[in-house]
Structure formats: C-alpha cells, structure tokens
N, C-alpha and C positions, 0 to 999 in steps of 0.2 A: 504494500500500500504506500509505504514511504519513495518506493521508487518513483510510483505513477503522479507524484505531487512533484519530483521533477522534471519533469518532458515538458511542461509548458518555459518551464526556466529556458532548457537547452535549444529549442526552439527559439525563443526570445535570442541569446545569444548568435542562434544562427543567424535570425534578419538581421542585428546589428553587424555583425562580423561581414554582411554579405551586404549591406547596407556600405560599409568601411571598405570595403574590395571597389567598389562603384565610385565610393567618393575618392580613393586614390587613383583610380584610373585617369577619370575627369581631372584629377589636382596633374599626373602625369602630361597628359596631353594636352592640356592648357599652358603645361611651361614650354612643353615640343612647340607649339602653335607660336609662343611668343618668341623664341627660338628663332624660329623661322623667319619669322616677319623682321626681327634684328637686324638678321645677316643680310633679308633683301634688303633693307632700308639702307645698312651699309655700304652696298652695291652703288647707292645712288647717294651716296655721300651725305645721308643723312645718322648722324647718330646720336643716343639717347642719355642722358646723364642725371643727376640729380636737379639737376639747375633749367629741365628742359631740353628739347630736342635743338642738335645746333647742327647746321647747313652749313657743307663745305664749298667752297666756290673750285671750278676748275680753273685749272691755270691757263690765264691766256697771256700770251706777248703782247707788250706795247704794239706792236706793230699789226698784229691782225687786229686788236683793238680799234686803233685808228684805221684801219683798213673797214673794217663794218659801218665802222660809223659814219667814218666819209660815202660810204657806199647808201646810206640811210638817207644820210643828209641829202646826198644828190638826188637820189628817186622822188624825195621831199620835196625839193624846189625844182625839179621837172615836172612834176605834178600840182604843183599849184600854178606855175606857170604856164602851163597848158590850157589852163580852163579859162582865161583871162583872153 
C-alpha cells in the first residue's frame, strides 16, 4: 500500500524532469541561434558589445573617395542642368 502512495510522486518527477529536458533544449538552441546571427552580423562588420552594436566602416582611399564623389557631383549638375 505504501508503494502505491508513491507513483503519483515519480510520475510528478517524471513531467518535471521531462518538463527540464524541453527547457534545456530550447535554452540550447537559442544560444546556437544567437550564435549564428553573431558570426553573420560579423561578416558585415557589425559587432555587439556591452555598450551596443558598433559598425565598422570599410576602408576606402582618399582617392576612390574623391573619385565617387566627383562622379556624384557631376551626374548632379548634369542633371539639373539639363532640365533648365
């Protein structure tokens, strides 16, 4: 009789325990997920730190710099020009 008064204990134990398999799975794969999303954001020169996420610029030369820009500007004033 003494047994039978435990099976609803072990039972109990078992949804917690299997309750606890579920929530570490989900705790698992939510760090994999976050993981993941790092390394891409890394890829694009974005990375994460205490202080916020900070954006890395690529490196351009002075000279293509000024080469876009001038290329900008002129399309600019060919274009308003034209319509005049």
């Amino acid at each position: 009789m003494g047994a039978l008064n435990l099976i609803p204990l072990f039972i109990l134990f078992a949804v917690v325990a299997g309750l606890g398999w579920v929530g570490y799975q989900i705790f698992l794969y939510s760090e994999e997920l976050a993981e993941r999303g790092t390394k891409h954001m890394e890829k694009k020169n974005v990375v994460f730190t205490k202080d916020g996420a900070k954006v890395g610029v690529r490196e351009v030369s002075a000279e293509k710099y000024t080469d876009r820009t001038q290329k900008a500007f002129v399309k600019t004033w060919n274009a308003a020009t034209e319509k005049r």
